[in-house]
C-alpha positions as CSV (number, residue, x, y, z in Angstrom):
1,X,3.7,-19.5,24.6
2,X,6.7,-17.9,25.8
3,X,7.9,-14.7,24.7
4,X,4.9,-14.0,22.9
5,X,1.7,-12.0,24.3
6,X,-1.5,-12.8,22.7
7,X,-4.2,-10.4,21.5
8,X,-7.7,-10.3,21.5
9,X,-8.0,-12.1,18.0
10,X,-6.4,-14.7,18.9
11,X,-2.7,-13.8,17.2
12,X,0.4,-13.1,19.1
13,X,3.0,-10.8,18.6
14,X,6.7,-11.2,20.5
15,X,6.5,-9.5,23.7
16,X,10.3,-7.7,22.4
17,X,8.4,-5.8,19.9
18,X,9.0,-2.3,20.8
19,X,7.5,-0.3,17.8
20,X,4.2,-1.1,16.1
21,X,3.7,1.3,12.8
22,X,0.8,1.8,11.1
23,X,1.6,1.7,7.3
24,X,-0.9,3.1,4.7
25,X,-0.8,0.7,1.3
26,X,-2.4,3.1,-1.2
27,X,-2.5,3.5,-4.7
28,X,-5.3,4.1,-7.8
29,X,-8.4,1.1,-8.6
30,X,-6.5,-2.0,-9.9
31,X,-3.0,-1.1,-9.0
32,X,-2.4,-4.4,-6.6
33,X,-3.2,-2.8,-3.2
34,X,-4.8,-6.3,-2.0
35,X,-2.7,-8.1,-3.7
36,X,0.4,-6.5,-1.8
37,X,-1.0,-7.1,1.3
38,X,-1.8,-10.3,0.6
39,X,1.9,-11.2,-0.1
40,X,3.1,-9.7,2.8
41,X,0.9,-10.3,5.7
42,X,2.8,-13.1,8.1
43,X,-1.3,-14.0,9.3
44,X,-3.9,-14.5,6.9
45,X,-5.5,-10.7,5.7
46,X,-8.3,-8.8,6.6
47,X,-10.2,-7.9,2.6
48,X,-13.0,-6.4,2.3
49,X,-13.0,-7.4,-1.9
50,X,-16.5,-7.3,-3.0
51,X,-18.0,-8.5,-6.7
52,X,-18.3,-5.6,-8.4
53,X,-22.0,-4.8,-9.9
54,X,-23.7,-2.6,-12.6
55,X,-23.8,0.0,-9.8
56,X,-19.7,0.6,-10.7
57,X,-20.4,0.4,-14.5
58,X,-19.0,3.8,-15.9
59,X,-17.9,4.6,-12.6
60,X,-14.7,2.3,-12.3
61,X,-12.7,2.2,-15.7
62,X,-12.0,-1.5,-16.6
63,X,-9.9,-0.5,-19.8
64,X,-7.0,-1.2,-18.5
65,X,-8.2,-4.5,-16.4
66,X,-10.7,-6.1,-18.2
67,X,-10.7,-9.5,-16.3
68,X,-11.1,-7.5,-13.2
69,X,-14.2,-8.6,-10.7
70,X,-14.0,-7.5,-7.3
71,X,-13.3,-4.6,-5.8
72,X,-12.3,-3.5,-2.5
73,X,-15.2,-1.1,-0.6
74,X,-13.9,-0.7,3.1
75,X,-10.0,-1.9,3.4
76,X,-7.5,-4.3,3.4
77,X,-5.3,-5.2,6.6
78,X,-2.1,-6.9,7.3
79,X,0.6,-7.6,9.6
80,X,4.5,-7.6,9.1
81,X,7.6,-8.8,11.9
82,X,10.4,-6.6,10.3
83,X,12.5,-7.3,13.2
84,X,12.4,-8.4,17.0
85,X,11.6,-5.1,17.9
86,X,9.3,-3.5,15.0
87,X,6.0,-5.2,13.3
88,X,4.0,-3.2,10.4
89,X,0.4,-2.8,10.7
90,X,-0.7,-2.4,6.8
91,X,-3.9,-1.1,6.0
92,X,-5.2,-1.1,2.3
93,X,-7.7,1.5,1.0
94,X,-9.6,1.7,-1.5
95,X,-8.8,3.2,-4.8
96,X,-12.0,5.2,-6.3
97,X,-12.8,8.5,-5.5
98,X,-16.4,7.6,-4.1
99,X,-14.1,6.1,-1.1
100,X,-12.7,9.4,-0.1
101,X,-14.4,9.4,3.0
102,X,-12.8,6.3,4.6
103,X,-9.1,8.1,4.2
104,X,-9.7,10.8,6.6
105,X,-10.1,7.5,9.5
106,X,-7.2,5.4,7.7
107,X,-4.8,8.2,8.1
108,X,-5.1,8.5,11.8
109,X,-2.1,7.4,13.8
110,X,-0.4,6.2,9.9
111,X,3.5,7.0,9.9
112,X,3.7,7.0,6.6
113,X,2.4,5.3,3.1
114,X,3.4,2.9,0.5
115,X,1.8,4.2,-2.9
116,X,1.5,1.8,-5.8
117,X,1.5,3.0,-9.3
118,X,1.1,0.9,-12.4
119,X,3.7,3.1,-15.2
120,X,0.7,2.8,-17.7
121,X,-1.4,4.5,-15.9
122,X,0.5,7.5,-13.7
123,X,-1.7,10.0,-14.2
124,X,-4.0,8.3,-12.1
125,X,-1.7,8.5,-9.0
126,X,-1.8,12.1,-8.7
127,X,-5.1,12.2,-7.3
128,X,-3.8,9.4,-4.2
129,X,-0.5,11.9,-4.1
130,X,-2.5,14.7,-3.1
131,X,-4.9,13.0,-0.6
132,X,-1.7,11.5,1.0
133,X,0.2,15.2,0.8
134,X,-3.0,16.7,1.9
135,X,-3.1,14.8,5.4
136,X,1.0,15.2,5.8
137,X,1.9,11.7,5.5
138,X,5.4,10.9,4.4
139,X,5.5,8.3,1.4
140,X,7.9,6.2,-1.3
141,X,6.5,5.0,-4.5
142,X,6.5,1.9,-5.3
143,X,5.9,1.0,-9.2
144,X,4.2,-2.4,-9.6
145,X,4.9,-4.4,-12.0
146,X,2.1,-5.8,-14.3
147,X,3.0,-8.7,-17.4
148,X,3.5,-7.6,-20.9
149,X,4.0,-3.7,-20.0
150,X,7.1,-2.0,-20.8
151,X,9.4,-0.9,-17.6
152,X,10.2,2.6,-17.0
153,X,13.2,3.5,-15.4
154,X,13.1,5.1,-12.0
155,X,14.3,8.3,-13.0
156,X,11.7,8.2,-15.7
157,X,8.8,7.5,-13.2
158,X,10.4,10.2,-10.9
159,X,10.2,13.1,-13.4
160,X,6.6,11.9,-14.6
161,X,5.3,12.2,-11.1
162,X,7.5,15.3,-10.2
163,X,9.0,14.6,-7.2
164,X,11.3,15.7,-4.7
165,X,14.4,14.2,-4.9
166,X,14.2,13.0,-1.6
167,X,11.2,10.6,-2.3
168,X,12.2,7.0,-2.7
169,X,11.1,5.3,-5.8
170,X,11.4,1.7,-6.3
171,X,10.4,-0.7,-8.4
172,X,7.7,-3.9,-7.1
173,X,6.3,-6.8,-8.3
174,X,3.4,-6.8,-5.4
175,X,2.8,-10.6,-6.4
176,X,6.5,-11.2,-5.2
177,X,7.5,-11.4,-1.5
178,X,10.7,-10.3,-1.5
179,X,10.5,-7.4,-4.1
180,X,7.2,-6.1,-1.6
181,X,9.4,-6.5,1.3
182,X,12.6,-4.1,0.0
183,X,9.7,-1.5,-1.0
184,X,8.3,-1.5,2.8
185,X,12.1,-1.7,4.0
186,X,12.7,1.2,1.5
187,X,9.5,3.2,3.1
188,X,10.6,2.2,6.5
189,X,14.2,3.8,6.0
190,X,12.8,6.7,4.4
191,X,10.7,7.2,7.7
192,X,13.6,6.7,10.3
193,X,15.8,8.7,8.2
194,X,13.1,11.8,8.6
195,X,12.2,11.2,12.3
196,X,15.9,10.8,13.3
């Protein structure tokens, strides 16, 4: 195998890989959180997506996704080589409030958090905002895109969700490799640029 050292699963990582962060993909029910990890994971995801039931009717709202059947009820979980020297460990959480419980573990040993907002539906992200502020995890936004709705400009999105000026915002299409990857890069930055 070379340069690589193998884990217990089976996969390998490069035995030059000095830094392995722990990256928290969160965001509101439906905004793409599986979906994201799905795009970006180099080995083939951990989901935990489940059929959702009559025990979620009137719980999760399905205005807004109305072809929606599954639902995530314990995590997703990727992996990402940003360099030679640094891989991403992502981990997915659910999005409804009756998962609250499962944060407190997912936020362990996280360096920071990628949260996904759909621009229709922003008020929504303020609940996920202040479970991530509440544990003191640095985070960008990232606004998914979603077909047929209007885009917002950043500074738009920004003053909607009052934040600091020192928050990235970016804009994401979690369906789309390359637009995920500048938002992690754009988290990842962020991150460096406060530890340094």
């Amino acid at each position: 195998m070379g340069s690589r050292l193998a884990l217990d699963d089976g996969v390998y990582v490069r035995d030059s890989v000095q830094t392995a962060a722990k990256i928290l993909v969160v965001g509101h029910f439906a905004v793409g959180k599986t979906t994201f990890i799905g795009t970006m994971s180099e080995i083939p995801p951990l989901r935990t997506e489940e059929v959702m039931t009559q025990a979620s009717a009137g719980i999760d709202d399905l205005r807004a996704v109305p072809g929606k059947t599954t639902t995530t009820v314990a995590m997703d979980f990727g992996r990402l080589t940003l360099s030679e020297r640094l891989v991403l460990y992502l981990f997915g959480t659910p999005g409804q409030q009756r998962f609250v419980q499962v944060w407190e573990d997912m936020t362990r040993g996280a360096l920071g958090a990628l949260i996904l907002v759909d621009p229709q539906r922003l008020e929504e992200s303020f609940a996920i905002m202040d479970l991530v502020e509440h544990y003191g995890i640095p985070y960008a936004i990232a606004v998914n895109r979603f077909d047929g709705t209007p885009e917002h400009s950043l500074d738009e999105i920004r003053e909607a969700l009052d934040l600091l000026p020192e928050t990235p915002v970016i804009h994401c299409d979690a369906r789309d490799q390359k637009s995920s990857a500048d938002s992690l890069i754009t988290l990842v930055r962020y991150l460096q640029s406060r530890f340094n």
